[in-house]
SENU-530779 format. One record per residue (C-alpha): x, y, z. Coordinates in nm, 4 decimals. Example, Ala and Ser with C-alpha at 12.3 -4.5 7.8 and 13.67 -1.06 7.14 Angstrom:
# residues 2
1.2300 / -0.4500 / 0.7800
1.3670 / -0.1060 / 0.7140
END
This chain:
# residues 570
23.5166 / -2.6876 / -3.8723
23.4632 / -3.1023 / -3.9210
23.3591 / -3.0169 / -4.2502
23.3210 / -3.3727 / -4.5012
23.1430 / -3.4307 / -4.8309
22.8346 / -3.5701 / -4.9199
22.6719 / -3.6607 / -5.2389
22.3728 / -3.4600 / -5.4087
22.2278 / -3.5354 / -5.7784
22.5190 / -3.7262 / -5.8001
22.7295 / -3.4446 / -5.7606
23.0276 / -3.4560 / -5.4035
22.9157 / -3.1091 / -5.2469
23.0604 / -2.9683 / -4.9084
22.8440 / -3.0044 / -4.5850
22.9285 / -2.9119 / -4.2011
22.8597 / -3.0839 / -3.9566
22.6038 / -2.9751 / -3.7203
22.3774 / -2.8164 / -4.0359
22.0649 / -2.9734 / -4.1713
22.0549 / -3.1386 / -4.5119
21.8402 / -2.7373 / -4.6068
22.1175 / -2.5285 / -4.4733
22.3696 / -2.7810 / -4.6632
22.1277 / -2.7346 / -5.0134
22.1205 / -2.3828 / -4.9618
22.4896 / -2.3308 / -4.8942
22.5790 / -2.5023 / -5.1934
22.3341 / -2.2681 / -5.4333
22.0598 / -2.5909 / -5.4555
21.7059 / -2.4573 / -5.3815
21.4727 / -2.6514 / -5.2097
21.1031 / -2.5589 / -5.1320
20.9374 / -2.4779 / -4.8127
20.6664 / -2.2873 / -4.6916
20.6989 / -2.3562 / -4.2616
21.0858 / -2.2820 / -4.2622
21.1873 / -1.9261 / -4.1476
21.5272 / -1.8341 / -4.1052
21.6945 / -1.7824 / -3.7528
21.3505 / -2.0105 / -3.6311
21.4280 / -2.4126 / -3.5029
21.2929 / -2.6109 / -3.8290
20.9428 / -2.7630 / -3.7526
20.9227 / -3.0154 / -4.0614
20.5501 / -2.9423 / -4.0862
20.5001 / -2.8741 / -4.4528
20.6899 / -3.1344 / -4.5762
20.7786 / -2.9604 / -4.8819
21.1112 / -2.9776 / -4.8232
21.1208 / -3.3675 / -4.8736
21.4441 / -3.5058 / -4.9947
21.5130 / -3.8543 / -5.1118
21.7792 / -3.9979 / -4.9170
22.0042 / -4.3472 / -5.0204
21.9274 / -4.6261 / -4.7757
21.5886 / -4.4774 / -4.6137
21.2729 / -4.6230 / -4.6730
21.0862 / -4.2465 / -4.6212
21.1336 / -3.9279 / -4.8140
21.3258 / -3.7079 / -4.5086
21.2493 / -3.3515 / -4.4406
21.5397 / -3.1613 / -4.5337
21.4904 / -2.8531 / -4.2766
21.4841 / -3.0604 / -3.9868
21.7122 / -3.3788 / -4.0619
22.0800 / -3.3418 / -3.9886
22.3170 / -3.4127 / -4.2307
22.5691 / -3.6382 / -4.2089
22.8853 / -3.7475 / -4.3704
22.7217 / -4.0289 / -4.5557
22.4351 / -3.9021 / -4.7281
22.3301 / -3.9771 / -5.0508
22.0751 / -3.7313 / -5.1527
21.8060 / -3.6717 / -5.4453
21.6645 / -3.3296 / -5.4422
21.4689 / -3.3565 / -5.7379
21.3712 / -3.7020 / -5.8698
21.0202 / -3.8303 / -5.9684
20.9347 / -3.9479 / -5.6371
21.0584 / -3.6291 / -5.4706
20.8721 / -3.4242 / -5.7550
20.5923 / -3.6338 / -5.6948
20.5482 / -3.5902 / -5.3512
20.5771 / -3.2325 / -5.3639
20.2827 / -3.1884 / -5.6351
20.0710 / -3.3611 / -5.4496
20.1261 / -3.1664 / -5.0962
20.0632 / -2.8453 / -5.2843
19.7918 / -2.9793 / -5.4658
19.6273 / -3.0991 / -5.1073
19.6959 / -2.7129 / -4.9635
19.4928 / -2.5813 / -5.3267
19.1875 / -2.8470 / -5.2785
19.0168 / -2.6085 / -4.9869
19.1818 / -2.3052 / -5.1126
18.9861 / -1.9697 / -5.2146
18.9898 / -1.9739 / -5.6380
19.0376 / -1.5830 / -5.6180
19.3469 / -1.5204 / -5.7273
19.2366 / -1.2359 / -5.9752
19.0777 / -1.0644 / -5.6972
19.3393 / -1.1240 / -5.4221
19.5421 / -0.8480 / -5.2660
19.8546 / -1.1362 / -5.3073
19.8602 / -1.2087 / -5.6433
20.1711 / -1.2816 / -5.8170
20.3142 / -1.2531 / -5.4533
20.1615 / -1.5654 / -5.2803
20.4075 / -1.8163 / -5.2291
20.1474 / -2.0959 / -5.2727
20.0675 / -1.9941 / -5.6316
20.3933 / -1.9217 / -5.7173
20.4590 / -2.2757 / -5.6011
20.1928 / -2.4313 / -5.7625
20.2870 / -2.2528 / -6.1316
20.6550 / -2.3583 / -6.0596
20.5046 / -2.7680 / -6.0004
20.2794 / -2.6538 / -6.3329
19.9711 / -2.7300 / -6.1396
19.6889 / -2.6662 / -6.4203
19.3598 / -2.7926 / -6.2685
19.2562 / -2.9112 / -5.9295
19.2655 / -3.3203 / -5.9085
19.1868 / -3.2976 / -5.5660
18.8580 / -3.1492 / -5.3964
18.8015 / -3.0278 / -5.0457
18.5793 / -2.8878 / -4.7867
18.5976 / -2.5127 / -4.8395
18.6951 / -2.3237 / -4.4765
18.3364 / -2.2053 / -4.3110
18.5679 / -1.9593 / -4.1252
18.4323 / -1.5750 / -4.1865
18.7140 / -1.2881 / -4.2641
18.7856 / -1.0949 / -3.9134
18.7900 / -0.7272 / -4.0434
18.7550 / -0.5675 / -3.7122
19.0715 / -0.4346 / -3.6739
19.1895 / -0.0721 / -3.7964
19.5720 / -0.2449 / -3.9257
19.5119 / -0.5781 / -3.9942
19.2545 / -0.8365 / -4.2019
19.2609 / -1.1899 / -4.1239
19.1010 / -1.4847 / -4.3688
19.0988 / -1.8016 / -4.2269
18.9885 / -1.9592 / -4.5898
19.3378 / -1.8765 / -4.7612
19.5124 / -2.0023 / -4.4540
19.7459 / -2.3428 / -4.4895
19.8090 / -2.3634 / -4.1299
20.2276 / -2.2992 / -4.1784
20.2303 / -2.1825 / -3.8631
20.4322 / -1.9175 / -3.9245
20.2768 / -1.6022 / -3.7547
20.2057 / -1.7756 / -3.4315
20.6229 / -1.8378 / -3.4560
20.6815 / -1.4997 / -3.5108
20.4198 / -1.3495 / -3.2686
20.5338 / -1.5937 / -2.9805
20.8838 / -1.5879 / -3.0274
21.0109 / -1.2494 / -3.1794
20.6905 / -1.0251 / -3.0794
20.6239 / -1.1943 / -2.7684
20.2415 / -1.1260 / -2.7549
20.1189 / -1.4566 / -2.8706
19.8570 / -1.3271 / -3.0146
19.7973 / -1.6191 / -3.2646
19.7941 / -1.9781 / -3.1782
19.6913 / -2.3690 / -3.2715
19.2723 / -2.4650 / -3.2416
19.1202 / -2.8241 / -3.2430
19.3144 / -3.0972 / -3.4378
19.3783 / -3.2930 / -3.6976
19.1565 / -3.1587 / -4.0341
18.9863 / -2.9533 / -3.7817
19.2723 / -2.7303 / -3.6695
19.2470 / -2.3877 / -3.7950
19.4819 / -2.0749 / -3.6393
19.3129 / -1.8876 / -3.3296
19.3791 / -1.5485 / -3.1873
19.3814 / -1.5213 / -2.8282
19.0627 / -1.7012 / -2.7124
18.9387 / -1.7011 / -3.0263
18.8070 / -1.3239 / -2.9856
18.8233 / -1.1028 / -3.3576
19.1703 / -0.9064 / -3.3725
19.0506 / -0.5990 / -3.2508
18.9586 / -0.7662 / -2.9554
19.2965 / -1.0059 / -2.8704
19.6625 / -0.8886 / -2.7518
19.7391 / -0.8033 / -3.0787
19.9601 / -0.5164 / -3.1228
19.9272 / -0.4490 / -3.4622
20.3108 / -0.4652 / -3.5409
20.2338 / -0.6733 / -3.8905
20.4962 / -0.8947 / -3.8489
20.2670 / -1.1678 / -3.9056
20.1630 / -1.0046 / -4.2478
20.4965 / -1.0267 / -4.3628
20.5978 / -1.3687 / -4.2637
20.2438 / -1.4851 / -4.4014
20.2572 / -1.6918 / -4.7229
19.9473 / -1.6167 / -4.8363
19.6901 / -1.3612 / -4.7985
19.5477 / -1.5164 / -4.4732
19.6824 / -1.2052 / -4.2776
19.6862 / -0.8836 / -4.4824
19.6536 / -0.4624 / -4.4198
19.3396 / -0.3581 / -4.3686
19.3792 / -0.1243 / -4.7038
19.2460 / 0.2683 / -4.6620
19.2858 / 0.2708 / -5.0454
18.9183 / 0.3136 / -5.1684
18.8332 / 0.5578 / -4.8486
19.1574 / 0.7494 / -4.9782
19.0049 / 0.7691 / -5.2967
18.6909 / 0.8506 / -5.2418
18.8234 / 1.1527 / -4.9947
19.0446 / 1.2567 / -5.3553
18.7399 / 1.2956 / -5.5622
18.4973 / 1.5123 / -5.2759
18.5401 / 1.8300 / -5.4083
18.4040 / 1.9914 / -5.0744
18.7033 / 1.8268 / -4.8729
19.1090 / 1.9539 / -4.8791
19.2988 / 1.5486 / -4.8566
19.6481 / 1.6547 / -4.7943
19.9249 / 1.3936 / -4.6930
20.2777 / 1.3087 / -4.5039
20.5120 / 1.1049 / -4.6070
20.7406 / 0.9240 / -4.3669
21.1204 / 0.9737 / -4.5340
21.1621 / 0.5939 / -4.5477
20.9340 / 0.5408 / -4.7867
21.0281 / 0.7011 / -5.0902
21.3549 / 0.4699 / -5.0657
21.1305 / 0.1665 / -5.0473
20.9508 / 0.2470 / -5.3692
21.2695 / 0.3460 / -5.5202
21.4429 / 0.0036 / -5.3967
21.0870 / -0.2238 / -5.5272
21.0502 / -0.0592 / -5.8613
21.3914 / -0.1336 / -5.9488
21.4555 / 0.2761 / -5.9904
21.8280 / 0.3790 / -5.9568
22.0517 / 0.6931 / -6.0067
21.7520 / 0.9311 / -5.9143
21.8937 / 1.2287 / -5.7003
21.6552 / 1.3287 / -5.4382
21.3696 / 1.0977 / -5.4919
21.1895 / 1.2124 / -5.2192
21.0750 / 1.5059 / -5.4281
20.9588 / 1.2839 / -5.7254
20.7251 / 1.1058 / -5.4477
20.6080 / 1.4221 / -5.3300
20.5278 / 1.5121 / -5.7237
20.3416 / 1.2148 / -5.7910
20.1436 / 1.2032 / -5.5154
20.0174 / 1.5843 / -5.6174
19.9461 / 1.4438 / -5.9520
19.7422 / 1.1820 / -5.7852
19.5518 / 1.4843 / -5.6276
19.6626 / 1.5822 / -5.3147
19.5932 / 1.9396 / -5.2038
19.9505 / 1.9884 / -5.0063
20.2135 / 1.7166 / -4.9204
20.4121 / 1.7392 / -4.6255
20.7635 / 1.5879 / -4.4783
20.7078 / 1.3558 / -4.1798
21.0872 / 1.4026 / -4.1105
21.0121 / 1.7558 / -3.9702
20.7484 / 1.6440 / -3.7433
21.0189 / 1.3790 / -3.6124
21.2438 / 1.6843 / -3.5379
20.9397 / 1.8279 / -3.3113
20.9104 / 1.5123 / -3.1250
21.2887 / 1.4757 / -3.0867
21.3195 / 1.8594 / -2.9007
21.0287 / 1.7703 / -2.6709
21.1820 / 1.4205 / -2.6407
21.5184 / 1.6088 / -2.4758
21.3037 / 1.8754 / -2.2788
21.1165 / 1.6170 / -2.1813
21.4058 / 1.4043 / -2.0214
21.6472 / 1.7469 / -1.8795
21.2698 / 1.7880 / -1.6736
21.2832 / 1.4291 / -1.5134
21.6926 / 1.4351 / -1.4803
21.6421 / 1.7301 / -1.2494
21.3241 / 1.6008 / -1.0751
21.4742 / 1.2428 / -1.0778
21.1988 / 1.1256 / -1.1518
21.0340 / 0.8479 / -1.3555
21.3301 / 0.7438 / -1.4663
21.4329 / 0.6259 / -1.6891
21.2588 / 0.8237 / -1.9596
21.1236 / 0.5223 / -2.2554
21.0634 / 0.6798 / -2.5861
20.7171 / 0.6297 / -2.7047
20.7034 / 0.6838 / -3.1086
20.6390 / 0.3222 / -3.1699
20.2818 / 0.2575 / -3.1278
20.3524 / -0.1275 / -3.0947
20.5527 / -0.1134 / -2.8289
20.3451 / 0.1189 / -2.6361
20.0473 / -0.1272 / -2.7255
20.2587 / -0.3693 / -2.5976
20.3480 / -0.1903 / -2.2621
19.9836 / -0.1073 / -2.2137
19.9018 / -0.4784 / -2.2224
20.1749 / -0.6448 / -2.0494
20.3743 / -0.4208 / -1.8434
20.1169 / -0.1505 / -1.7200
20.3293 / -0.0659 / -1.3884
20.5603 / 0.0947 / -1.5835
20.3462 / 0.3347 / -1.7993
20.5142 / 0.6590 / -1.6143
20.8208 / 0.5858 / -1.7554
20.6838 / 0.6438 / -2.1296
20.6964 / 0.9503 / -2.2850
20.4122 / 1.1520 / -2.3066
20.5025 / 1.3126 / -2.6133
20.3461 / 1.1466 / -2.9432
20.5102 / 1.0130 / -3.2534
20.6412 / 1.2041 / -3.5525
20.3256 / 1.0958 / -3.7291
20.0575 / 1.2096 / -3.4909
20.2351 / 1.5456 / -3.4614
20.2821 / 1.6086 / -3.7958
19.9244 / 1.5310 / -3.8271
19.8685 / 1.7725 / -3.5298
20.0382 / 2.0318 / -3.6981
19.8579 / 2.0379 / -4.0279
19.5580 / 2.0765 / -3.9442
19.6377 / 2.3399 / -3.6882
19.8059 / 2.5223 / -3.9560
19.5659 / 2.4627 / -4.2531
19.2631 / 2.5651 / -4.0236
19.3998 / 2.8336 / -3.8779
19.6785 / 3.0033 / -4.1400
19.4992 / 2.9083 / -4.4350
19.1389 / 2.8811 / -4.2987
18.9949 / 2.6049 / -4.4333
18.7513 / 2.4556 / -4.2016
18.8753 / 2.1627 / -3.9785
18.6291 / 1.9145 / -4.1009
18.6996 / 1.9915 / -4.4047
19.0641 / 1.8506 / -4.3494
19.1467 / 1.4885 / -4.4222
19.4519 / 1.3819 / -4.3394
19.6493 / 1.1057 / -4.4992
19.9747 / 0.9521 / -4.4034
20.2147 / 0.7260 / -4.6220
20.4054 / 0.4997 / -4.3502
20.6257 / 0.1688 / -4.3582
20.4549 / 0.0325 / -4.0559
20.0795 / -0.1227 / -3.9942
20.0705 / -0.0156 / -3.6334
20.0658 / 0.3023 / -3.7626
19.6885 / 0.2556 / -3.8592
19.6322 / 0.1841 / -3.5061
19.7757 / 0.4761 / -3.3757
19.5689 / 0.6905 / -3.5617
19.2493 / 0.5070 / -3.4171
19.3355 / 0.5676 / -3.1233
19.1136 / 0.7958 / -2.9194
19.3228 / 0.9672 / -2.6926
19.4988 / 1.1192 / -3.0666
19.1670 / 1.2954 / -3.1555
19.1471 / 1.6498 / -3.1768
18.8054 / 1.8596 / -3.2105
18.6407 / 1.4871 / -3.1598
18.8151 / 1.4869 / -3.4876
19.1211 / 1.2465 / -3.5974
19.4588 / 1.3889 / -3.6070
19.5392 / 1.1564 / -3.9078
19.2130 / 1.0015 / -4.1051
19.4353 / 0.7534 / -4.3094
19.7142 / 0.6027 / -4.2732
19.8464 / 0.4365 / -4.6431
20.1290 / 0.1543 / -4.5588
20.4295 / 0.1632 / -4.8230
20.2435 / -0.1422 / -5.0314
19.9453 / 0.0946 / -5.0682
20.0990 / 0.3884 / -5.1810
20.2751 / 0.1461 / -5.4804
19.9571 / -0.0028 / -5.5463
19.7965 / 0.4037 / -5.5388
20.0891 / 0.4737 / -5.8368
20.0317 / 0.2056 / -6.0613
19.6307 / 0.2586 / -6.0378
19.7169 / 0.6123 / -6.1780
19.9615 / 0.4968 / -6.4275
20.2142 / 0.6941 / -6.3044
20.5704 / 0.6543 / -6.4553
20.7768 / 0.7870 / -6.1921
21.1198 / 0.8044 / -6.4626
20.9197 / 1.0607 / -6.5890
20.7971 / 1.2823 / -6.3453
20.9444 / 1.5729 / -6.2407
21.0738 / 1.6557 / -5.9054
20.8781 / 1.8928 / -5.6510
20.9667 / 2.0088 / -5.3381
20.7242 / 1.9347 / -5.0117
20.4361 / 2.2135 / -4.9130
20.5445 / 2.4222 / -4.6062
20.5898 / 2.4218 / -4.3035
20.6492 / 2.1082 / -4.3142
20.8983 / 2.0847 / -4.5963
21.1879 / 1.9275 / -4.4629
21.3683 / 1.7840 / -4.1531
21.7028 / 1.7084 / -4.0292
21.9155 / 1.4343 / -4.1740
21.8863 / 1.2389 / -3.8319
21.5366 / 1.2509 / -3.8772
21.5553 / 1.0788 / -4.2042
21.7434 / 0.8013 / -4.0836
21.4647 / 0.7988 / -3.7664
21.3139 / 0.4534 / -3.9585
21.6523 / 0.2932 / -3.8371
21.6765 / 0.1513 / -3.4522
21.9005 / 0.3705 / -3.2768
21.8689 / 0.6879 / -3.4941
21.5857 / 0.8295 / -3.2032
21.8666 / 0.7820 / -2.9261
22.1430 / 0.9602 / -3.0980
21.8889 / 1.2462 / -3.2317
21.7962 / 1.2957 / -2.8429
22.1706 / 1.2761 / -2.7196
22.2727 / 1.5287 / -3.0249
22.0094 / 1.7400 / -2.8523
22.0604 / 1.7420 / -2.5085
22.4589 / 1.7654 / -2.5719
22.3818 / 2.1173 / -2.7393
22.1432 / 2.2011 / -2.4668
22.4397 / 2.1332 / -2.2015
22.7405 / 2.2752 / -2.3632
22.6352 / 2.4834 / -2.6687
22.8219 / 2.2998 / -2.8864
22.7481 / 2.0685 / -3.1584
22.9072 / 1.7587 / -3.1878
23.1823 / 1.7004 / -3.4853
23.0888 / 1.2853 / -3.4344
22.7898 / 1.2611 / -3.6042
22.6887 / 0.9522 / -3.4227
22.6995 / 0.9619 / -3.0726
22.5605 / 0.6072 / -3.0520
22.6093 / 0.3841 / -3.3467
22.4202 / 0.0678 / -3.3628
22.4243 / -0.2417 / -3.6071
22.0423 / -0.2564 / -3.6816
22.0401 / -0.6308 / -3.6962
22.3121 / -0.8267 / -3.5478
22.2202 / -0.6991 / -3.1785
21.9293 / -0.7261 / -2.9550
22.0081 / -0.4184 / -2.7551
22.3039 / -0.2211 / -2.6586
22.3321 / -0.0308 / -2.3364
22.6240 / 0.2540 / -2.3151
22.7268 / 0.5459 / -2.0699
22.7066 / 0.9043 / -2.2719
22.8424 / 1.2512 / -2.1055
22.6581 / 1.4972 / -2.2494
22.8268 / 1.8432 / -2.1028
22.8796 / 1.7366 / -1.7427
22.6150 / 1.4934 / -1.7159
22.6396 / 1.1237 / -1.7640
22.3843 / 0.9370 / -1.9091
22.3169 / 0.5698 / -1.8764
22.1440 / 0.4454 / -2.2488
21.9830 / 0.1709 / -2.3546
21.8744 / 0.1104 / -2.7390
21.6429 / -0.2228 / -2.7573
21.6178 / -0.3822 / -3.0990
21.2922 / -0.6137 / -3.1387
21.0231 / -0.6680 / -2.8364
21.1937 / -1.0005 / -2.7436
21.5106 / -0.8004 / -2.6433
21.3172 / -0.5952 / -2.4241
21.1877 / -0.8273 / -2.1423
21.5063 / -0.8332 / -1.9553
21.5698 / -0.4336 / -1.9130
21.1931 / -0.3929 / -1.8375
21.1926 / -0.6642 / -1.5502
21.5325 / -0.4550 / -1.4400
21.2738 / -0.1583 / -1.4235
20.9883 / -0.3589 / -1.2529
21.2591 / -0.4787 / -1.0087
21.4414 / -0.1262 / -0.9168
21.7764 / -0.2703 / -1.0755
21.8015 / -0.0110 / -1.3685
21.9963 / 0.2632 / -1.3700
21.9253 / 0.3407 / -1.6999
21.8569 / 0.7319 / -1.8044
21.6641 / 0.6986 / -2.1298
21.5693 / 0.3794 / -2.2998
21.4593 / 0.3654 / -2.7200
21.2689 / 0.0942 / -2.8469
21.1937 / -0.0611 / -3.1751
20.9172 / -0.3491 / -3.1899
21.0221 / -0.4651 / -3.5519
21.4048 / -0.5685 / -3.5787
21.5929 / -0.3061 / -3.7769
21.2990 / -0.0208 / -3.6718
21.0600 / 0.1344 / -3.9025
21.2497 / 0.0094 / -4.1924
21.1442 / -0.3221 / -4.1477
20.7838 / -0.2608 / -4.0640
20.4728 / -0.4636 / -4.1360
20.3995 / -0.2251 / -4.4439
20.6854 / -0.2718 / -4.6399
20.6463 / -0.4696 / -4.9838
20.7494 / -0.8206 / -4.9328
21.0225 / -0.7829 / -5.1292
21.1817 / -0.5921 / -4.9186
21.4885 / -0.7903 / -4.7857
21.7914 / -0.7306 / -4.5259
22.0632 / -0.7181 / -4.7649
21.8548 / -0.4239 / -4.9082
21.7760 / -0.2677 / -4.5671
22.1498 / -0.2985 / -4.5022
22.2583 / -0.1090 / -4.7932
21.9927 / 0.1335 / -4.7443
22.1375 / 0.3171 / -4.5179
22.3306 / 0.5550 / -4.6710
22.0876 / 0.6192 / -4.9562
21.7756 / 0.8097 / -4.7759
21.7213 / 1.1124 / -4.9035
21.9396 / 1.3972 / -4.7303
22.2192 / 1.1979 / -4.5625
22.4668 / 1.2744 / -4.7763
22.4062 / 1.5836 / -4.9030
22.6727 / 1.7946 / -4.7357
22.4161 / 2.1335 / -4.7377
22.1487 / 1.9573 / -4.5371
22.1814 / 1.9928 / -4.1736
22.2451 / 1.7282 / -3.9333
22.0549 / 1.7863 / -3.5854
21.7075 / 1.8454 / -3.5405
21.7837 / 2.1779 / -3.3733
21.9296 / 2.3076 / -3.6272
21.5891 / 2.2806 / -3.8614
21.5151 / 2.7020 / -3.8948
21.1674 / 2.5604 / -4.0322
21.1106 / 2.5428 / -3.6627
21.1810 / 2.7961 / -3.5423
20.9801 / 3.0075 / -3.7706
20.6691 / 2.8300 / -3.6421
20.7629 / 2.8694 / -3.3285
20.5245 / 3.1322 / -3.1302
20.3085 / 3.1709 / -3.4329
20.2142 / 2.8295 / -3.4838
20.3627 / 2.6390 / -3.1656
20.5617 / 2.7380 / -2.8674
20.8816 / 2.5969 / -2.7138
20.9711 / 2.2522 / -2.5911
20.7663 / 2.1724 / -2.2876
20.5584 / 2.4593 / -2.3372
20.2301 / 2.5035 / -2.2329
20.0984 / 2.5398 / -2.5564
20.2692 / 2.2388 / -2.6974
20.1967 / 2.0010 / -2.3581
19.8164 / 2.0939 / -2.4692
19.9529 / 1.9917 / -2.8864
20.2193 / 1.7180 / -2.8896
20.1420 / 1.5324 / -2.5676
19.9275 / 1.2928 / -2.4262
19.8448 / 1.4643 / -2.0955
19.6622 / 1.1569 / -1.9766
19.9769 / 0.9192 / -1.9422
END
């Protein structure tokens, strides 16, 4: 392993060769600062926060970037080191916004929570304050050049995980401020709204473009019905970030809260998600038999089909045409609260609670409108909905449980894993297995995937006496080599699922920055309905649709549902 010891604060310590003097700290439980470090990302040693004072050289090093070797004699913390730091953060505060009260990142911005930890009290130095206007033109995301520090962290993410490059370096030296894609406003650039670059921000340079207020406002209009959906991965987020354990069935205190809030119904996203998978497997049996446009891609990511649109525009056939879980959910309510329960269709707004920014997008998007009418009018990320609850002073040990407002009461317990990479693919094989043999399968997973250790797994599947060739794709970076295999003709791939985010929904650009992998990980289990042993398993076994079925909708692939759940135009 050519592991040797090294000194630090004095103190012999355990280092490996081949690590930098930061992975070395951090191993050994010593934190060191940094703001342009991300893990699994080469170290750039641009913030220089990370200093450390090293025996023998003349210059504090930077710790992410510098090797370490056998050696070393290190200071992590003395006065010149301290010193040093102070005055870095103290530069990145002398042009920075003094709105802290105000800012949507407060008490969650690493700088301030780096300059209280330095117990930086007053500003020693002064600076020319950003003449850089806030870009607000984009449905999902807000961008403010003025509370930027140039870490460079989202045009890492966007160029190297994303792949859309979307953000990038302008001019130089105290000039250089971070660009989007020829310097056009967001709504205007490659960006595909993932969020990714929200969550990776420090600061509140990149934030949601809230629907908070609007919500509100839509609440308190006594002439308008505001009902909601909430996607199943949420209410374990909330659960998970207010530190609330040991609460059976969650879900249902969610849905509770939210009708104290004032919400005229509530619905389950997870049963719209069982929809989408049925039309998902109808939809593929149809092109098996016509071989045609093949492989089928699944399409309920609105990233990656921003993504596709943009850079890979040849291969638009092989996307579903069936929309996501939330756009038919949001389809479905207002079909059935117009027509059941007759309440006018612009009198309908419809709000849904989802982990992921993009999903603003997709309900912006003018090929979803119904009646020249939105099929979802808000779309609340998980950080909103928090930030909704503790406006209303909600204490959610308190509340009682309630259960979700029909028809669209409850889904599968596939469908409330469906925030998890590979959950769509086995939902769809479950499906068409039981379509080809009439059986359902004892296996519960058909395909089992680790959400964050692999890029993408391909796999043959019989389903009856058909053999499929599967792909599931983990992150858009994994993607570019199965889609060039398209491009090329060298796939043989049947159906293809893809995730922009790593890890799926779960780990979308709404989730509260908190939020971290070991969590995620353990998650897993812990959604609401996996392990309850009278929920069922498949999404055709949901008898919630097949009540609706001919008196609200019609069967997979039907006429009436090409006309609701598709988009005819792809």
């Amino acid at each position: 392993m050519n592991n040797f010891n090294i000194e630090v604060n004095h103190k012999t310590i355990k280092a490996q060769l081949g690590d930098t003097v930061l992975q070395t700290l951090r191993k050994n439980g010593i934190n060191v600062p940094t703001i342009c470090n991300m893990k699994d990302f080469s170290p750039t040693g641009a913030c220089r926060l990370c200093v450390v004072e090293v025996e023998g050289k003349e210059h504090l090093i930077p710790s992410c970037s510098h090797p370490v070797e056998e050696w070393m004699k290190i200071q992590t913390h003395s006065p010149r080191v301290l010193k040093a730091r102070r005055t870095i953060i103290e530069l990145l505060l002398s042009n920075h916004p003094d709105d802290c009260l105000y800012c949507v990142r407060n008490q969650e911005c690493e700088l301030q929570n780096y300059a209280k930890e330095m117990h930086i009290i007053e500003r020693r130095i002064l600076g020319n304050k950003s003449k850089h206007k806030i870009d607000n033109s984009s449905i999902s995301i807000v961008k403010d050049p003025a509370k930027c520090i140039i870490c460079s962290r989202c045009v890492r993410v966007c160029e190297e995980v994303m792949m859309t490059s979307t953000f990038d370096f302008s001019f130089k030296g105290n000039k250089t401020y971070i660009s989007t894609t020829c310097d056009l406003p967001i709504s205007h650039s490659n960006c595909i709204s993932c969020g990714q670059c929200v969550m990776v921000c420090p600061t509140a340079a990149l934030q949601e473009q809230s629907a908070v207020y609007e919500v509100l406002a839509s609440l308190h209009d006594k002439g308008l019905k505001t009902v909601v959906q909430v996607d199943p991965s949420v209410p374990l987020t909330i659960a998970n970030e207010l530190g609330i354990k040991n609460i059976p069935d969650f879900e249902k205190i969610i849905y509770s809260a939210l009708r104290k809030i004032g919400f005229h119904k509530v619905y389950d996203t997870s049963f719209a998600h069982d929809i989408m998978i049925l039309e998902l497997a109808e939809e593929l049996n149809q092109r098996l038999n016509n071989k045609k446009n093949l492989p089928l891609i699944t399409n309920c990511c609105p990233s990656w089909v921003r993504f596709i649109e943009q850079f890979y525009p040849d291969l638009l056939q092989h996307l579903s045409g069936c929309k996501s879980h939330q756009q038919i959910a949001g389809t479905l309510i207002k079909k059935h609260l117009s027509e059941i329960e007759k309440i006018p269709f612009e009198k309908i707004v419809s709000v849904a609670i989802m982990p992921c920014t993009s999903r603003k997008y997709e309900s912006g998007r003018t090929d979803h409108y119904s009646n020249n009418n939105s099929e979802v009018n808000f779309v609340l990320t998980t950080r909103e909905l928090i930030r909704l609850i503790k406006m209303n002073g909600l204490d959610l040990n308190t509340i009682e449980p309630e259960e979700a407002d029909h028809p669209l009461s409850s889904g599968s317990s596939l469908a409330r894993l469906q925030g998890f990479t590979g959950t769509t693919m086995n939902s769809i094989l479950q499906t068409v297995f039981y379509q080809k043999s009439g059986k359902i399968i004892e296996n519960k997973s058909l395909f089992e995937f680790d959400n964050f250790s692999e890029g993408f797994k391909t796999g043959k599947i019989k389903t009856g006496n058909t053999e499929l060739n599967v792909a599931v794709i983990n992150g858009l970076k994994n993607s570019i080599q199965i889609l060039e295999s398209i491009r090329n003709k060298r796939s043989n791939l049947d159906l293809i699922e893809v995730m922009a985010c790593y890890g799926g929904c779960i780990c979308g650009g709404g989730q509260p920055f908190s939020y971290k992998e070991k969590e995620i990980r353990n998650s897993l289990g812990s959604l609401p309905g996996t392990k309850n042993p009278d929920s069922f398993h498949t999404p055709f076994q949901n008898q919630g649709i097949h009540e609706i079925t001919d008196k609200i909708i019609g069967k997979p692939m039907s006429e009436i549902n090409l006309k609701l759940f598709h988009n005819i135009n792809r």
